[in-house]
C-alpha positions as CSV (number, residue, x, y, z in Angstrom):
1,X,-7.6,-22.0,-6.2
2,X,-5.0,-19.1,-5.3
3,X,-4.5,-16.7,-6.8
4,X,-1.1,-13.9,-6.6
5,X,-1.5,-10.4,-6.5
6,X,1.0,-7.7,-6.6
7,X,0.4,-5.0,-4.4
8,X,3.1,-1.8,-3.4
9,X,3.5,-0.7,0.0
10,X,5.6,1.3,2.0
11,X,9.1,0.0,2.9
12,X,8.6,0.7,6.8
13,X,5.4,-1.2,6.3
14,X,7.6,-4.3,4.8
15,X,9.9,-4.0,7.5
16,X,7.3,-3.9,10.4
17,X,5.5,-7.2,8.3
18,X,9.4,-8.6,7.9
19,X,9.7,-8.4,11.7
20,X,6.7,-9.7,12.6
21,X,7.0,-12.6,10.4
22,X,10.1,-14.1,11.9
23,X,8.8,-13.2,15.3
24,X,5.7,-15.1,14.7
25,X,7.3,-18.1,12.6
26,X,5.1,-17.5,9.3
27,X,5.0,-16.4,5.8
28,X,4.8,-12.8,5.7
29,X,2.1,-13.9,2.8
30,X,0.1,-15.8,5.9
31,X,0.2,-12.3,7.9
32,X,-1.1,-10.6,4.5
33,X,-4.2,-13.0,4.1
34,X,-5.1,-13.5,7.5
35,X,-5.2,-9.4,7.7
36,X,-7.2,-9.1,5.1
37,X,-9.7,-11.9,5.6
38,X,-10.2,-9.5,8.9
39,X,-11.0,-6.2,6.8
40,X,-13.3,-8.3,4.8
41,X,-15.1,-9.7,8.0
42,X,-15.3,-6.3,9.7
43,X,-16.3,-4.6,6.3
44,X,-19.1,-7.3,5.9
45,X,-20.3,-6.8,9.3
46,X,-20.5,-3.0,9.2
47,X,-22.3,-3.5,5.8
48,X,-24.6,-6.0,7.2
49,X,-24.8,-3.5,10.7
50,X,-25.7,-0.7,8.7
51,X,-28.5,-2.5,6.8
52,X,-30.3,-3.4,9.9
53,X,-29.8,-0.7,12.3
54,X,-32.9,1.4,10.8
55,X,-35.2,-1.8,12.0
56,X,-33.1,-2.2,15.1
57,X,-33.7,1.2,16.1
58,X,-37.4,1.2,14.9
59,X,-37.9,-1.5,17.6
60,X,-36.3,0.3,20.3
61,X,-32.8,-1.8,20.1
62,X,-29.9,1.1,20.6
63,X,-26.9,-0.6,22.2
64,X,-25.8,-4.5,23.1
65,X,-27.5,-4.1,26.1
66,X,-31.0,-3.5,24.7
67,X,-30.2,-6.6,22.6
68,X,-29.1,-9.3,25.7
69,X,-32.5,-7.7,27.8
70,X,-35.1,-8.0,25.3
């Protein structure tokens, strides 16, 4: 079920999302949810990152590299 939520924001911020809205052909709304379902993948993912890196580490894996040739 959706919900509405009010939030304030800048007017140049409107604008820019006003813009990009008709340039893109969707609901400014749209451009507002698909943004944030981003932030709350990256959030989760740096939550998740942070968790694990300790035992990462521990086992030697520092960068992507390390990952792909273990």
């Amino acid at each position: 079920m959706n919900q509405a939520i009010t939030i304030r924001i800048p007017e140049d911020m409107r604008n820019n999302l006003q813009e990009i809205s008709k340039s893109e052909g969707k609901p400014v709304s749209d451009l507002v949810r698909e943004s944030l379902k981003k932030y709350i993948s990256v959030y989760r993912y740096r939550k998740l990152r942070n968790k694990v890196l300790p035992f990462a580490e521990a086992q030697g894996i520092l960068t992507d590299e390390d990952i792909y040739n273990t």
